[in-house]
C-alpha positions, 0 to 999 in steps of 0.5 A: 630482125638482126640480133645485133640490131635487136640488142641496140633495142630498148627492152621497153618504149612507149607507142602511144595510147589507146581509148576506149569506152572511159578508159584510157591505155598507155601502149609500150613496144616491148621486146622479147626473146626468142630462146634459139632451139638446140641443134639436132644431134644427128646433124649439128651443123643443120640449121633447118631446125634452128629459128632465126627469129630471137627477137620480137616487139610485141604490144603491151597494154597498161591502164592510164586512166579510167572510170572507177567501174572499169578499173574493177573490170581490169583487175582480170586481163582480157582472158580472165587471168588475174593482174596481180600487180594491177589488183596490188596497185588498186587495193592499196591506193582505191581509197583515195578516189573512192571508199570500201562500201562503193568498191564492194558494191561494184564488186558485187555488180561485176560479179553479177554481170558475168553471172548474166553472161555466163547465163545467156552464154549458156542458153545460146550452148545448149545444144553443143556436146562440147561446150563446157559452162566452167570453162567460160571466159566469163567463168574465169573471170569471175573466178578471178573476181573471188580471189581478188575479193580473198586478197582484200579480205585477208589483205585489207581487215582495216576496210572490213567493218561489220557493216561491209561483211554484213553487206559481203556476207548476204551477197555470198549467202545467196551466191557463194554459200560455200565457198571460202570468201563466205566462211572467211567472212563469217569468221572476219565477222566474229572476230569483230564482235567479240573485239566489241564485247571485250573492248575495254582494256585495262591500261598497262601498269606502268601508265597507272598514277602509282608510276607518275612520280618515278622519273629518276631524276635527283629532283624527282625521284619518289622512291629510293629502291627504284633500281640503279639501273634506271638513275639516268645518266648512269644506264646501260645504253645498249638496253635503252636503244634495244628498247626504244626499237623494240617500241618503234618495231611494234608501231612500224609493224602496225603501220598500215601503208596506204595511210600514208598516202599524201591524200589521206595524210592531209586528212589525218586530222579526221582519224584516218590515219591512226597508225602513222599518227602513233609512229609520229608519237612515238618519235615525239616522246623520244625528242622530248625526252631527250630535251627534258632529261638535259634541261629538267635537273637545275643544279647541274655543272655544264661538266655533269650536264655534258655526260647526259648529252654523251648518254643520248649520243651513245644511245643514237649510236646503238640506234645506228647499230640497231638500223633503227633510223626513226629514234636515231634521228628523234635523239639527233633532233632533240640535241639540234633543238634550239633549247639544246643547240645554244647551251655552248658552255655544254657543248663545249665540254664535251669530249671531242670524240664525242662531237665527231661521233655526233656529227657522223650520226648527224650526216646521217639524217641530213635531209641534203641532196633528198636525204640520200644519205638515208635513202642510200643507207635504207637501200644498203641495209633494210633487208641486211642482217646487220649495219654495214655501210659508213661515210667515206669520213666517218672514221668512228663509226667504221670502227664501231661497225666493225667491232660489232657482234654480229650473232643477232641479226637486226631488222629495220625501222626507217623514219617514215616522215621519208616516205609521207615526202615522197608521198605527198610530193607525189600526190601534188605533182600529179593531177587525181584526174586525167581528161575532159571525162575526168578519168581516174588517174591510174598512173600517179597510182602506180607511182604511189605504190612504188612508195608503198612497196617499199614501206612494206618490204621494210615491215617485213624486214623488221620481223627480224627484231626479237626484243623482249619487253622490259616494265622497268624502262617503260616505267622509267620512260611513260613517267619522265615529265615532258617539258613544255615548249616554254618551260624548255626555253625558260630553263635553257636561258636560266642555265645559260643566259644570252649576251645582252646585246650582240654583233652581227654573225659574220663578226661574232661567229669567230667569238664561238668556242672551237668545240662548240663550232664542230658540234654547232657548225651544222652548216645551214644546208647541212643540218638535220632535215635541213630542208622542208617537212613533207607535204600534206603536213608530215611534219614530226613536230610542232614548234618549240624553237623561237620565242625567247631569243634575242634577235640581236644574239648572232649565236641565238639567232644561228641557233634558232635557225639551225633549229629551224632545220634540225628539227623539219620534219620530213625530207623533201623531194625535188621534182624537177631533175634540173635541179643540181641543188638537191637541197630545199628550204628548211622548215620550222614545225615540230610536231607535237600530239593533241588530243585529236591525236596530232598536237597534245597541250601537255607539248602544246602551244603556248600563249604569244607569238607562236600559233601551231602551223596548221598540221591539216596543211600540205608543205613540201618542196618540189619546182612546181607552182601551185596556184592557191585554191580553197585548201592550200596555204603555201606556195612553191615559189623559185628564188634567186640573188641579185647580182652585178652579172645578172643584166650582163649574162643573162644568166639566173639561177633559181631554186625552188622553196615554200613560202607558207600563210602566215610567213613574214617577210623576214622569215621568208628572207631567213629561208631563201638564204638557207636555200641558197647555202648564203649566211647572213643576216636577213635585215640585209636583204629585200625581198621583191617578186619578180613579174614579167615587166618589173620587181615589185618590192614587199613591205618588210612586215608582210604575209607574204603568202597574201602579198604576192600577185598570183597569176596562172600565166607566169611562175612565182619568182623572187629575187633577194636585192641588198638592203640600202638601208643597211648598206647605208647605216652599216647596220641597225636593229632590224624590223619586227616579226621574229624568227617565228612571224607567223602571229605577228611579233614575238612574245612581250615577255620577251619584247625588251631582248628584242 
């Protein structure tokens, strides 16, 4: 083959598949280069010593999808040689197809397969001088067997309980008995039952109730020698970021990766993911925090109320030094939160600096485009010593960047609700199974490991981080009462009560304050996580945002829908490449913790119309349709606005969004003018579902989600049609349902607003 005509060759192509015995093979043509050899010194322009072939496709085999027994016996090539990236890929994601107990068991099997063969192989040698037992096919294999099992012992310690090692333990006693595995096994084992004797832990004493009245705020403070330190607003932001990153590295570090999995998130409800749950904690405490600290102190000016706003942003900006991007976006969260969001008097205030400052930091965690702002920034900066990259506008933040001392490097700590996305949009879109056999689907491993990866180059990075613990700020911090979501809204009306009655936006949005439009003008496609939270429920919050704002109030309302996006989850990730939007539907939960470890009452739910959205449920926003089976409770649906050239060109443009169980018409018809970068009022819309031979309209107070025709042979679509009514009465006061539709009104207490 020519080298030109080599190099005109793609390095890798797909050839086609191969099938064996419950086992499927995905076949490339891969292209390798010859190194072409020196010419002999003694004659140089000889070419009988020069090959003339440099290229050759040779055949490379990958394993698509199999039975779980033969994936064991792919962890070693052909050979016996070890499939490191196979055996990573196995290791990492085993547990969403299978569990611990029957992996060791056929662990155990294969090794003693080989046994049996290496048995018979010798009886059939036993006369050959030559031959040499240890030097076996099968031999090697089982040597690659043990370093596998190595590998998840040392790698995997969360899988070894003392029933897998017992079990581990009586298999090498007998056929490994001094070999490494069986002494790491012994010591795994002693580890486990000494943490058993010495389980119970003293809490730390700033969790203690001699600490439960020391939130420094003026109408809480217990003890006047606290030190100044600590009398928030007035601290050292800089020590307030190290520390808030010093809390997230130790819980990003802890993380263990494959319980991010999208199939093993959607069951965290059964405790199998305790270590993603205490990062989404975490950044709850953070968000609350910053609402509680704005809102808690009544007698404020909104001048003096104002500098505790400025505090939180200065600390997001250290964040942003410190590359810790998950309490960076809790702050920007909890000041786009509704409570937060709608104080104009406040907002207006602020210094404008500030408010430019803030929307830097807010483009940051923008979820526009799948969040490519923070994907870009990860890719830049997660193994980079320091902050480097800036907005092509982001005047102010250059300049911190560049005034920034670079004699500590930093490490990393991403928001992880990026990755749960990916995850579990990876997890939908890929069946678990492959075949009339119903193999397991090896390659959507493969794409879940990629994810994983990445999770885990970060925790290494973030090893860079050497934060000392400090007792006062964890006192200051465990000991600040969390508002509830009621009693933020409540004060939040108090400090700043709405209009009575309200035009509609287009003609109140001129009304707002210059100043607050900068900072509130988070455009609806624009705004934080500005689209849906992740899929198998990675949501980051619960909802805190909808039950005392008038309908009526144009500010209320572009609050409540800006809050509807500032605080979604989870970015979203569009699985269709036809897509030019980038940009999905915005989601309206925020997390918070229960005693089950996801949602706690002391955040919790409160009485009325909200109902805390199901944390069990997958949400995610991808352009493919679901049909709804016995656990799915949202469907993926395309959306698009009548127009007057649609019947002419025959044109129409869809985009892609989740309608979830329990959302109203309205609320549905609020999301798809967000999706589709309109703002306006929902009481202007219809929403129809379009069928192959008609439109069918949907009554204004539907569950959406139960009122469309489901059919396997056509796509959920829907269109948006004018409103005749409205067109008609040039107005009015709307249909009940509430931003928040999802119980059926909102709150009687809050019924004569409406």
């Amino acid at each position: 083959m020519s080298q030109n005509a080599a190099d005109s060759l793609p390095t890798w192509r797909v050839w086609g598949e191969e099938k064996d015995t419950d086992i499927i093979y995905t076949v490339y043509l891969k292209k390798v280069c010859y190194h072409r050899p020196t010419p002999s010194a003694a004659n140089p322009d000889s070419e009988d010593d020069i090959s003339y072939l440099e290229w050759e496709m040779v055949r490379v085999r990958f394993v698509k999808a199999a039975t779980l027994e033969r994936l064991v016996e792919a962890l070693a090539t052909d050979d016996g040689e070890l499939e490191s990236t196979f055996i990573n890929v196995f290791l990492n994601t085993y547990r969403t197809f299978s569990t611990s107990k029957e992996v060791l068991g056929l662990f155990i099997k294969r090794f003693n397969t080989l046994t049996e063969k290496q048995r018979i192989e010798d009886i059939k040698h036993k006369d050959d001088v030559d031959y040499d037992p240890s030097a076996t096919v099968h031999e090697q294999h089982k040597k690659t067997l043990v370093s596998v099992w190595k590998m998840w012992l040392n790698g995997f310690p969360e899988d070894w309980n003392e029933e897998n090692l017992r079990y581990l333990i009586t298999f090498t006693s007998k056929h490994l008995p001094n070999s490494d595995l069986h002494s790491r096994a012994l010591n795994q084992l002693e580890m486990i039952l000494r943490q058993q004797v010495y389980s119970k832990k003293s809490l730390p004493p700033w969790l203690g109730d001699q600490f439960a009245d020391l939130y420094l705020a003026p109408e809480f403070q217990r003890r006047a020698c606290f030190l100044e330190t600590y009398r928030f607003p007035r601290i050292d932001v800089r020590h307030f970021a190290e520390q808030l990153t010093r809390m997230d590295c130790d819980l990003f570090k802890k993380v263990i990766s494959h319980q991010c999995l999208g199939a093993t998130w959607s069951r965290r409800s059964q405790g199998c993911c305790e270590t993603v749950v205490a990062t989404v904690t975490q950044f709850n405490e953070v968000l609350y925090r910053v609402i509680t600290s704005i809102l808690i102190e009544r007698a404020l000016e909104p001048q003096e109320r104002a500098v505790y706003i400025a505090v939180w942003i200065d600390i997001a900006q250290e964040l942003r030094l410190l590359k810790n991007f998950s309490s960076l976006k809790a702050i920007v969260t909890g000041l786009n939160s509704s409570a937060i969001y709608r104080l104009s008097k406040i907002w207006s205030v602020l210094p404008k600096e500030k408010l430019e400052i803030f929307q830097e930091l807010a483009r940051i965690c923008s979820e526009d485009n799948n969040a490519s702002v923070q994907r870009e920034l990860l890719i830049r900066e997660g193994t980079a010593k320091f902050a480097e990259t800036v907005g092509e506008n982001d005047r102010h933040m250059q300049k911190i960047i560049q005034k920034q001392s670079t004699h500590t490097s930093h490490g990393t700590i991403p928001y992880l609700g990026t990755f749960l996305t990916d995850l579990t949009m990876i997890h939908q879109a890929n069946p678990d199974t492959v075949g009339e056999d119903n193999l397991i689907n090896f390659e959507k491993k493969r794409k879940e490991f990629e994810v994983l990866a990445k999770i885990k180059l970060l925790q290494g990075a973030a090893n860079t981080y050497n934060l000392e613990e400090d007792p006062l700020f964890n006192r200051w911090f465990y000991s600040m009462p969390v508002l509830t979501e009621e009693d933020a809204h409540t004060l939040s009306y108090q400090l700043e009560p709405p209009p009575p009655t309200a035009p509609r936006k287009s003609n109140t949005s001129s009304n707002m304050s210059s100043a607050n439009s900068s900072i509130l003008g988070h455009r609806k496609t624009d705004s934080i996580a500005s689209n849906s939270s992740s899929g198998a429920g990675s949501q980051f919050y619960c909802e805190i945002s909808s039950h005392n704002s008038s309908r009526h109030n144009s500010l209320d309302r572009e609050a409540h829908n800006n809050h509807m996006s500032a605080t979604s989850s989870v970015s979203n990730l569009s699985l269709d490449s036809s897509n030019s939007g980038g940009g999905l539907n915005k989601s309206k939960m925020i997390h918070s913790q229960s005693s089950n470890g996801l949602l706690r009452s002391s955040h919790g739910s409160t009485s009325g119309s909200h109902t805390p959205t199901h944390v069990g449920s997958p949400l995610i926003n991808a352009q493919v349709v679901n049909s709804p089976g016995a656990n799915a409770d949202f469907y993926i649906v395309k959306i698009t606005l009548e127009s007057e050239t649609m019947p002419q060109d025959g044109i129409v443009v869809y985009k892609s969004m989740m309608v979830k169980n329990n959302e109203r018409t309205p609320q549905v018809i609020r999301n798809a003018l967000m999706k589709l970068g309109i703002e306006d009022d929902a009481d202007n819309y219809t929403l129809a579902q379009r069928l192959p031979d008609k439109d069918v309209d949907l009554p204004r107070n539907a569950n959406v989600f139960y009122a469309v025709v489901v059919n396997k042979n056509f796509e959920l679509r829907f269109i948006l049609k004018p409103n005749p009514e409205r067109m008609t009465n040039g107005g009015g006061s709307g249909v009940g349902g509430g931003i928040h539709g999802s119980s059926g009104g909102s709150r009687s207490s809050r019924s004569s607003n409406s």
